[in-house]
Backbone and ligand atoms as CSV (ligand in chain L), in Angstrom:
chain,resi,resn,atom,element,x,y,z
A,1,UNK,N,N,3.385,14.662,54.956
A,1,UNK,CA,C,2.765,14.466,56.274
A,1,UNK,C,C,1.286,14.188,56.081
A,2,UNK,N,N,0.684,13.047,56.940
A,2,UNK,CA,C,-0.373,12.989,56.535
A,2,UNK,C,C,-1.149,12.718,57.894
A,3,UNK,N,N,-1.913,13.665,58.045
A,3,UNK,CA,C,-2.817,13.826,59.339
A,3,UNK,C,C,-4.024,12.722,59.130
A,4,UNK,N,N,-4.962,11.894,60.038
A,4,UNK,CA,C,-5.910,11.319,59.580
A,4,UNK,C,C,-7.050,11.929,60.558
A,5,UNK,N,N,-7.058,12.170,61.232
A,5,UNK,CA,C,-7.921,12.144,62.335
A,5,UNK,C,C,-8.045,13.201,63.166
A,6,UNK,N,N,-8.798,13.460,64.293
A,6,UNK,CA,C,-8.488,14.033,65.672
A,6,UNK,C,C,-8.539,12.834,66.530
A,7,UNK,N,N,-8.013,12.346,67.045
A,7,UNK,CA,C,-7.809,11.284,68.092
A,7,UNK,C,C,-8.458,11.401,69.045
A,8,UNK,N,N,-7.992,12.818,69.551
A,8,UNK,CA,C,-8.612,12.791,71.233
A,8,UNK,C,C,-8.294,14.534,71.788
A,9,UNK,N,N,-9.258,14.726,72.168
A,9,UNK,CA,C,-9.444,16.383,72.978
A,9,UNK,C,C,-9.110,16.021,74.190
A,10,UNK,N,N,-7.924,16.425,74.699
A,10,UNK,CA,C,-7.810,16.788,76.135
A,10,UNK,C,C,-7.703,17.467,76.730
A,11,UNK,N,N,-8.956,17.408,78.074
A,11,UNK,CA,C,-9.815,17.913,78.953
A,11,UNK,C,C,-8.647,18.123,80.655
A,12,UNK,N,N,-8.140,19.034,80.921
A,12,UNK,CA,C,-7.565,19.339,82.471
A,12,UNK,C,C,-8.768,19.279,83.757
A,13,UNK,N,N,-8.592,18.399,84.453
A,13,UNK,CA,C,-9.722,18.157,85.483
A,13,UNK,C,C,-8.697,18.140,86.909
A,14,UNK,N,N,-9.100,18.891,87.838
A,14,UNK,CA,C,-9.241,18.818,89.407
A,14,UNK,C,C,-9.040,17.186,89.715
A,15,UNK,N,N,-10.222,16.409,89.292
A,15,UNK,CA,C,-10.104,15.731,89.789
A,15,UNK,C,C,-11.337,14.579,89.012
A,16,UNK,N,N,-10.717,13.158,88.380
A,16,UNK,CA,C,-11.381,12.445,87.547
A,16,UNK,C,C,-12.426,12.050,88.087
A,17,UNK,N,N,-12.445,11.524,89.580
A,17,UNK,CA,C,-13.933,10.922,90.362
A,17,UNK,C,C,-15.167,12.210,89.627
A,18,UNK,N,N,-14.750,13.066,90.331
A,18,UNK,CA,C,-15.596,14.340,89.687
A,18,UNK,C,C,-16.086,14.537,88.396
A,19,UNK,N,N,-14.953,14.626,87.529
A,19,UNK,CA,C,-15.110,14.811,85.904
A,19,UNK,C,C,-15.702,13.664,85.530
A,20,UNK,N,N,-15.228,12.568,85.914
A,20,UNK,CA,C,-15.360,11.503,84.250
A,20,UNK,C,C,-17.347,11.099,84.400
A,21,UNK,N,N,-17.885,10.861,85.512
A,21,UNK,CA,C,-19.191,10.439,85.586
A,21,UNK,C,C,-19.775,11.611,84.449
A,22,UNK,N,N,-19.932,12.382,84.069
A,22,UNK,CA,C,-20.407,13.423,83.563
A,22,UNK,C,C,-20.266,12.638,81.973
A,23,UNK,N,N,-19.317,12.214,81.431
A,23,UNK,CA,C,-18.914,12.246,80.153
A,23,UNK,C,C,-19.590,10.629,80.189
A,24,UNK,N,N,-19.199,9.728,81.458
A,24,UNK,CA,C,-19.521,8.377,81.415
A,24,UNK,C,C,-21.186,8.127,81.469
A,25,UNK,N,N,-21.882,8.804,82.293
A,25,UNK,CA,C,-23.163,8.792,82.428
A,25,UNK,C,C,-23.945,9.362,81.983
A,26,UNK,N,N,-23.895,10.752,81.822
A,26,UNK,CA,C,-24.667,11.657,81.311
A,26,UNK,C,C,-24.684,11.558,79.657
A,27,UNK,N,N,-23.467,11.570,78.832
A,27,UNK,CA,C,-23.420,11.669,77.765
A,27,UNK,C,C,-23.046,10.258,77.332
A,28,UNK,N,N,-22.657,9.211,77.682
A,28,UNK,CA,C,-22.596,7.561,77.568
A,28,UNK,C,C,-21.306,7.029,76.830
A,29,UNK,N,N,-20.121,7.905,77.246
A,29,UNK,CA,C,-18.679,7.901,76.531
A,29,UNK,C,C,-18.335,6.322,77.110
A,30,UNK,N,N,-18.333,5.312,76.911
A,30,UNK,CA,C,-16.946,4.377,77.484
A,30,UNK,C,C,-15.992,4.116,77.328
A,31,UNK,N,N,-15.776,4.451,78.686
A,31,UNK,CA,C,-14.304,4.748,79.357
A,31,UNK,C,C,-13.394,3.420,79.406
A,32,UNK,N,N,-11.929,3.561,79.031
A,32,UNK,CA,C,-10.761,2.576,79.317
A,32,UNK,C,C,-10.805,2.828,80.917
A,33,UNK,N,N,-10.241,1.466,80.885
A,33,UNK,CA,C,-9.136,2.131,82.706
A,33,UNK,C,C,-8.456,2.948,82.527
A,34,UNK,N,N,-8.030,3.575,83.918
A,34,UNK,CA,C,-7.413,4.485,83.799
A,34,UNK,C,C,-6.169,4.013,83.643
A,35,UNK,N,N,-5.182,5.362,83.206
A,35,UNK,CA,C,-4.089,4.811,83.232
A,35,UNK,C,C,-2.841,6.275,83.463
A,36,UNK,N,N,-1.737,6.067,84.301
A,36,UNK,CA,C,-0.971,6.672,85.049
A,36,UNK,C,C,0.285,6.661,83.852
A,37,UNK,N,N,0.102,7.474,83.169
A,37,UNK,CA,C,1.637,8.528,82.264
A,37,UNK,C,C,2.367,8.658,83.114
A,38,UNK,N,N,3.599,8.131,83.241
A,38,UNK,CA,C,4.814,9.024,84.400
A,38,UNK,C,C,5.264,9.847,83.847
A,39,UNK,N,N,5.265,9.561,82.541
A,39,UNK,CA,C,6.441,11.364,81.763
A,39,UNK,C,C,5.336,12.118,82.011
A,40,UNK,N,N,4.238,12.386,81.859
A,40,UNK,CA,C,3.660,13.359,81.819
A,40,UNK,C,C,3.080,14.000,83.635
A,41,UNK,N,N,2.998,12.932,84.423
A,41,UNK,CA,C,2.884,13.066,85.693
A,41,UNK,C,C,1.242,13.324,85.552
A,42,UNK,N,N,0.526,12.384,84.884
A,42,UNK,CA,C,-0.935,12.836,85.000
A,42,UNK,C,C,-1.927,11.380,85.089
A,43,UNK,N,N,-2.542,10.950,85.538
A,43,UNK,CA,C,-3.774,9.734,85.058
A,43,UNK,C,C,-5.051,10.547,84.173
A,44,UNK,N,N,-4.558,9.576,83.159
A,44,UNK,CA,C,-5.708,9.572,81.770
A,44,UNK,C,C,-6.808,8.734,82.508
A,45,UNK,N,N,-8.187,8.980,81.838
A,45,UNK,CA,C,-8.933,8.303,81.722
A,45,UNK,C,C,-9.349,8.892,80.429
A,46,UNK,N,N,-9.859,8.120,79.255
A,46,UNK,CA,C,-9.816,8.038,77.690
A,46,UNK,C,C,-11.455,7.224,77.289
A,47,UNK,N,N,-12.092,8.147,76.885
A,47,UNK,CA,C,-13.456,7.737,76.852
A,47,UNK,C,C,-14.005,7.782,75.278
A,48,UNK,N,N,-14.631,6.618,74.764
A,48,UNK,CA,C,-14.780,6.338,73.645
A,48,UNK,C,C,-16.206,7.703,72.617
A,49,UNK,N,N,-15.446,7.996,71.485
A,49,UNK,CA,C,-16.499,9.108,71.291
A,49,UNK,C,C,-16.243,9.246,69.441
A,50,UNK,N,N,-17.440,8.224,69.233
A,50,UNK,CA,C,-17.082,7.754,67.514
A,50,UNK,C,C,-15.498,7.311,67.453
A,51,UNK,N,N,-14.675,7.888,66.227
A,51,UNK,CA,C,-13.917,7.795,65.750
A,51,UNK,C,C,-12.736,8.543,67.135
A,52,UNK,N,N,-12.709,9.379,67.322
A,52,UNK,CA,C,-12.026,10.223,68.471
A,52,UNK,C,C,-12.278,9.778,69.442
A,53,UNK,N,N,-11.729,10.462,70.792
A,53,UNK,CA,C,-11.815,10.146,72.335
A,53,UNK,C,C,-11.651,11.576,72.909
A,54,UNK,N,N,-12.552,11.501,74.491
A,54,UNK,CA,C,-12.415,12.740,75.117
A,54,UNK,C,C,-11.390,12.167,76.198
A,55,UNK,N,N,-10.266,12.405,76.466
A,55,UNK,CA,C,-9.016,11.997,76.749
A,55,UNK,C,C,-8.888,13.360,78.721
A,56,UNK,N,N,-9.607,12.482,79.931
A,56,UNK,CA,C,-9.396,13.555,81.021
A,56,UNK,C,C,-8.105,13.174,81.698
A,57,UNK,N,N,-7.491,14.307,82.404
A,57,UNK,CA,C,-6.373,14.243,82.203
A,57,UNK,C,C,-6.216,14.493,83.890
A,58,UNK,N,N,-5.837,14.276,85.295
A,58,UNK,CA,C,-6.106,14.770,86.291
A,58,UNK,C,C,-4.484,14.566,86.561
A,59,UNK,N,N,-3.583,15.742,87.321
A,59,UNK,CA,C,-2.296,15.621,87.757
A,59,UNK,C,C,-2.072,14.832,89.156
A,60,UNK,N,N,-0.938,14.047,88.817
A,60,UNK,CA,C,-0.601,13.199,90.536
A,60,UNK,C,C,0.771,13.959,91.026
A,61,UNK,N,N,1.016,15.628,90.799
A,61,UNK,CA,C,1.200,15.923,91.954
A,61,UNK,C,C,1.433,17.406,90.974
A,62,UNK,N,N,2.065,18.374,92.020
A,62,UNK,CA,C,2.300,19.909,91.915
A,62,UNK,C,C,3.549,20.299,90.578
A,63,UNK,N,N,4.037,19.452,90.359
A,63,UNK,CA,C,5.257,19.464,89.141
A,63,UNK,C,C,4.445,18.946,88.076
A,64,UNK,N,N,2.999,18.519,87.864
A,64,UNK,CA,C,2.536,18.211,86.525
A,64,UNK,C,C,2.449,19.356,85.694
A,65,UNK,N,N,2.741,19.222,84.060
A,65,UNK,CA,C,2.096,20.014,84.065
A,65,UNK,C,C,0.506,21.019,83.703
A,66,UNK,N,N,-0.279,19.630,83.477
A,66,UNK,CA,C,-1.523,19.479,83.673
A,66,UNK,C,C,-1.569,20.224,85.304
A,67,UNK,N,N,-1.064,20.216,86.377
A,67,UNK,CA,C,-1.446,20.969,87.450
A,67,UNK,C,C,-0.959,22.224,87.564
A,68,UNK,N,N,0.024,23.037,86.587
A,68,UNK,CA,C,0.451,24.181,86.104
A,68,UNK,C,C,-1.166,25.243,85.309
A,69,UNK,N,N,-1.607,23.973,84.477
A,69,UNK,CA,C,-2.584,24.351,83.549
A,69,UNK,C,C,-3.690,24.753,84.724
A,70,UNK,N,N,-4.301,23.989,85.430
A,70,UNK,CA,C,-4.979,23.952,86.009
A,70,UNK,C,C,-5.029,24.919,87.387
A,71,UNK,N,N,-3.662,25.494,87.453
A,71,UNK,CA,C,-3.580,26.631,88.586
A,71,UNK,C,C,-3.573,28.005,88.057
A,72,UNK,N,N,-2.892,28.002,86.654
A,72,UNK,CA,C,-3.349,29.376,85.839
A,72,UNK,C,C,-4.729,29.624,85.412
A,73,UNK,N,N,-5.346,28.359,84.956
A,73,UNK,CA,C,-6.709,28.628,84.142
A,73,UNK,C,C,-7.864,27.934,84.492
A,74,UNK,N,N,-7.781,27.014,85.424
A,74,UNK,CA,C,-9.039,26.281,85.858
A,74,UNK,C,C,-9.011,24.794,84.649
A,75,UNK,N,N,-9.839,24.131,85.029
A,75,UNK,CA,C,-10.271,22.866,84.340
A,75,UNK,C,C,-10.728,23.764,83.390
A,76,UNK,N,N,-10.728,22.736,81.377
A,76,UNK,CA,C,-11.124,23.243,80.091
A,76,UNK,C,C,-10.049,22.666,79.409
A,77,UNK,N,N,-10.171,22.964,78.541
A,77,UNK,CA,C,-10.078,22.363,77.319
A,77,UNK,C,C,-8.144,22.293,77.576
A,78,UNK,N,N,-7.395,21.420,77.387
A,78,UNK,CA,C,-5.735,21.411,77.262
A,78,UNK,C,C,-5.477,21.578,76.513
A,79,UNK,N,N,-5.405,20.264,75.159
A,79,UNK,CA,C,-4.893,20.055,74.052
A,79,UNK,C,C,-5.872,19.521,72.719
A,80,UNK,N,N,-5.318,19.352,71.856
A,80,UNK,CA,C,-5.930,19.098,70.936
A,80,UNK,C,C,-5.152,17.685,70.379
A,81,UNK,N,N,-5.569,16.614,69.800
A,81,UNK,CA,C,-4.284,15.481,69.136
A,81,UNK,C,C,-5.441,14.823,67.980
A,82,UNK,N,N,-3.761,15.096,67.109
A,82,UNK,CA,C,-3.988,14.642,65.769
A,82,UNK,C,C,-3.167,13.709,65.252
A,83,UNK,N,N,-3.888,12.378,64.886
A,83,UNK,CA,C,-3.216,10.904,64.534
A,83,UNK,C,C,-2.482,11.167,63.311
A,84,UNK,N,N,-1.121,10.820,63.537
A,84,UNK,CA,C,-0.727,11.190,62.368
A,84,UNK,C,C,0.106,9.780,61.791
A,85,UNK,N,N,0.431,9.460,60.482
A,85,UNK,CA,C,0.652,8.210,60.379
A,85,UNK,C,C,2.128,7.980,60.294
A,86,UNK,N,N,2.956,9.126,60.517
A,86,UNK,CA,C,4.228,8.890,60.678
A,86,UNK,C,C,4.887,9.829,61.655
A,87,UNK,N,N,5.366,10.139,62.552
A,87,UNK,CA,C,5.384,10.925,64.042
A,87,UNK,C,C,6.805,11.440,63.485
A,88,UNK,N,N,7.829,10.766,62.897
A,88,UNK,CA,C,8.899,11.360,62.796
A,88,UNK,C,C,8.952,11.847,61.334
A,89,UNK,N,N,8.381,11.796,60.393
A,89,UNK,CA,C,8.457,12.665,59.475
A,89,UNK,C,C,7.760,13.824,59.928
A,90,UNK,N,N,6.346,13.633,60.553
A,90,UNK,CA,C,5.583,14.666,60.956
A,90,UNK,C,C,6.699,15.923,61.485
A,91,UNK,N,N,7.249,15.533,62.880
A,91,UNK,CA,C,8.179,16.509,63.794
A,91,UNK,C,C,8.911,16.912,62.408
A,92,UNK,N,N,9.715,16.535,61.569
A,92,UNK,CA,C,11.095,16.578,60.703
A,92,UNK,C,C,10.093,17.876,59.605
A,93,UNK,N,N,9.276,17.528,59.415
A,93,UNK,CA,C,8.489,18.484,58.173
A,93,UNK,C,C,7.989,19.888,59.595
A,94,UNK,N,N,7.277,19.522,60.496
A,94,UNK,CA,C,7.302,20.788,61.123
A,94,UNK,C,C,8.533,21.359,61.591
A,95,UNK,N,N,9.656,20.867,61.939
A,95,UNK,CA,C,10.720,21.547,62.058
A,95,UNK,C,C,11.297,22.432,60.932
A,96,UNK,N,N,11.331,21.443,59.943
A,96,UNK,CA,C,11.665,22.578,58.335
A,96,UNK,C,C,11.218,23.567,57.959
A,97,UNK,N,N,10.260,23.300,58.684
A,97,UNK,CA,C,8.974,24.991,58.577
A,97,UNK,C,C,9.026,25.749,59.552
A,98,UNK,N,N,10.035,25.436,60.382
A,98,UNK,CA,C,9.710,26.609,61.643
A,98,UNK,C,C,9.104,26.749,62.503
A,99,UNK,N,N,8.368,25.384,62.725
A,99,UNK,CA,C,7.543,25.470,63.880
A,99,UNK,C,C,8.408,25.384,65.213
A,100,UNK,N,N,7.751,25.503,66.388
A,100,UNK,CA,C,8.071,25.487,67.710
A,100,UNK,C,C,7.330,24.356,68.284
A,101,UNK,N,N,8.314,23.531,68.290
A,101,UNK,CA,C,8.269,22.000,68.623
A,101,UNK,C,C,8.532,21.991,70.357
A,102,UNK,N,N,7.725,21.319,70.834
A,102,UNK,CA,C,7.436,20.976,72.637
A,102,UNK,C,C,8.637,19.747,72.521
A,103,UNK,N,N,8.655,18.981,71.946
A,103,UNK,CA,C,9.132,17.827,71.613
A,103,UNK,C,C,9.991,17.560,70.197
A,104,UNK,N,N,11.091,17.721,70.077
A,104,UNK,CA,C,11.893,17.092,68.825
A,104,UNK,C,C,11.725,15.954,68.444
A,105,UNK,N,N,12.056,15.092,69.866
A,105,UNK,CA,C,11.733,13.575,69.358
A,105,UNK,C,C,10.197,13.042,69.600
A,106,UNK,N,N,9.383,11.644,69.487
A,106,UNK,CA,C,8.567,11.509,70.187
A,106,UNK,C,C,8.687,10.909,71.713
A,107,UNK,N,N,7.769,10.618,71.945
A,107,UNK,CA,C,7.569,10.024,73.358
A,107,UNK,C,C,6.658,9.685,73.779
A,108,UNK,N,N,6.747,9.105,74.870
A,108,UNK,CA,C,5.822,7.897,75.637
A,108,UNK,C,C,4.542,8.217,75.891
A,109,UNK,N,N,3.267,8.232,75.155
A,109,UNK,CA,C,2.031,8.638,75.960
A,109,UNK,C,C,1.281,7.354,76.530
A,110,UNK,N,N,-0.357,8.138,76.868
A,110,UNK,CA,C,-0.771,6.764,76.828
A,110,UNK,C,C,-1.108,5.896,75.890
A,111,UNK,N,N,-1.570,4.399,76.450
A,111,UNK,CA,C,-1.832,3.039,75.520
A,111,UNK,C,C,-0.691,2.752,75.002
A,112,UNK,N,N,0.451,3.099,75.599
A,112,UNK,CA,C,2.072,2.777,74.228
A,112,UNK,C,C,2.356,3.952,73.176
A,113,UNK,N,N,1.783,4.725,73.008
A,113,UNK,CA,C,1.535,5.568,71.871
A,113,UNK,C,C,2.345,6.389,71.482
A,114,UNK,N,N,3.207,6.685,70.587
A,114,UNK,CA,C,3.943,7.704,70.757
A,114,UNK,C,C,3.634,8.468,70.134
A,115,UNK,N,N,4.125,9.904,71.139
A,115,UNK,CA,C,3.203,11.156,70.836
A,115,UNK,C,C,4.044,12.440,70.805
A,116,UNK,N,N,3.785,13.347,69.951
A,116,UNK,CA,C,4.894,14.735,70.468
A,116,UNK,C,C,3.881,15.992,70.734
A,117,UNK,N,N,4.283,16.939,71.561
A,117,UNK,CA,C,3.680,18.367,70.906
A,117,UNK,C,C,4.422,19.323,70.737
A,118,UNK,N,N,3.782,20.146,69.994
A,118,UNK,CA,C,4.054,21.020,69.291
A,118,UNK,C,C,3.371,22.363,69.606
A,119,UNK,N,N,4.419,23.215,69.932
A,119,UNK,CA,C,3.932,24.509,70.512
A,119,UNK,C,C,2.679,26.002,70.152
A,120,UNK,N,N,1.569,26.559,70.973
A,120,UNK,CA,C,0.905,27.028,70.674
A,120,UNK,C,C,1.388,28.024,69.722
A,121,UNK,N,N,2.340,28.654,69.602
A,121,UNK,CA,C,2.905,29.900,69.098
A,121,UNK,C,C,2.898,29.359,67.768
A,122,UNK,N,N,2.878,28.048,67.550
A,122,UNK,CA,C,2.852,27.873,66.134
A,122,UNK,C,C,1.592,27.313,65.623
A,123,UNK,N,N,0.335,27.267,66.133
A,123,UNK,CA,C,-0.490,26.618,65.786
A,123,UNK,C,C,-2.116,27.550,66.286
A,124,UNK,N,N,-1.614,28.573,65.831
A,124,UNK,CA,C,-3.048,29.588,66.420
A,124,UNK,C,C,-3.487,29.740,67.822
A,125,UNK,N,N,-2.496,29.532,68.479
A,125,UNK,CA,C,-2.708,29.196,70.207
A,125,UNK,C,C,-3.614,27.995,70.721
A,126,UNK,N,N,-3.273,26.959,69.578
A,126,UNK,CA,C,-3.572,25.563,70.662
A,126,UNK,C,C,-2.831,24.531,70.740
A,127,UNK,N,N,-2.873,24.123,71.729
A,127,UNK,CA,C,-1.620,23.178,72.003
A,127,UNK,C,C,-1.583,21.801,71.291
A,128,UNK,N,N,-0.925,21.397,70.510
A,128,UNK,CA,C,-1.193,20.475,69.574
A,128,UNK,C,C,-0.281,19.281,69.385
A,129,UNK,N,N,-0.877,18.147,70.068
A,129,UNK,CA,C,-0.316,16.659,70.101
A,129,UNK,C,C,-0.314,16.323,68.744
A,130,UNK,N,N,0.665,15.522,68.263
A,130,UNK,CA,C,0.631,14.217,67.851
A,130,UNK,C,C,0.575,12.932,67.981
A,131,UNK,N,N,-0.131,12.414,67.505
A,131,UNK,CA,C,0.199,10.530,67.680
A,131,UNK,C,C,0.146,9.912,67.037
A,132,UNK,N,N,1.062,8.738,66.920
A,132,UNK,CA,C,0.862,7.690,65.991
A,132,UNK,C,C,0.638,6.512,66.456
A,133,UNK,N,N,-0.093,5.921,65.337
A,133,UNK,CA,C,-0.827,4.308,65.562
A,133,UNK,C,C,-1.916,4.658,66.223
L,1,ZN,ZN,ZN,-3.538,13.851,74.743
């Protein structure tokens, strides 16, 4: 398994009008369009930051579960994602080990991407994406 990167920190926000000027203006991230995940039930907006991205995440309705996150704990920090260069060996080697996989297979994120996570209980309590490409 071979990890390369952190890709992208994602941020749980109320609400992107609100959040993203902060990261876009203040600190000078540029931002993609946004873009509407249906598996995940959330609009990304994905803001450029060196090599990585700060990835905000706002829910389009009460079954997200970005709006689960956000009713237990407030806006902060979600997830963590790490580019990895093969997604299904990745899952297949953390499964052999026992991890507690969110996802067996991968799946649909944003930009096309396919992505899995992988459960806090196995990763020091943070929630931890994968992606490849
Ligand atoms: Zn993410």
């Amino acid at each position: 398994m071979h990890s390369e990167k952190i890709d992208h920190i994602g941020i749980a926000v109320q609400n992107l009008d609100e959040a993203q000027p902060f990261w876009e203006e203040v600190l000078g991230l540029h931002f993609e369009p946004r873009e509407h995940v249906e598996d995940q039930r959330v609009v990304v907006a994905m803001g450029h930051l060196g090599e990585s991205h700060i990835e905000l995440l706002e829910p389009t309705g009460p079954e997200s579960p970005i709006a689960k996150f956000l009713e237990k704990r407030g806006s902060g920090i979600h997830h963590l994602c790490v580019k990895v260069d093969d997604i299904e060996e990745a899952l297949r080697r953390l499964k052999d080990k026992g991890m507690r996989l969110i996802d067996e297979q991968p799946r649909a994120g944003a930009a096309g991407k396919r992505i899995a996570f992988v459960h806090p209980k196995s990763t020091s309590g943070v929630l931890l994406e994968l992606s490849e490409g």
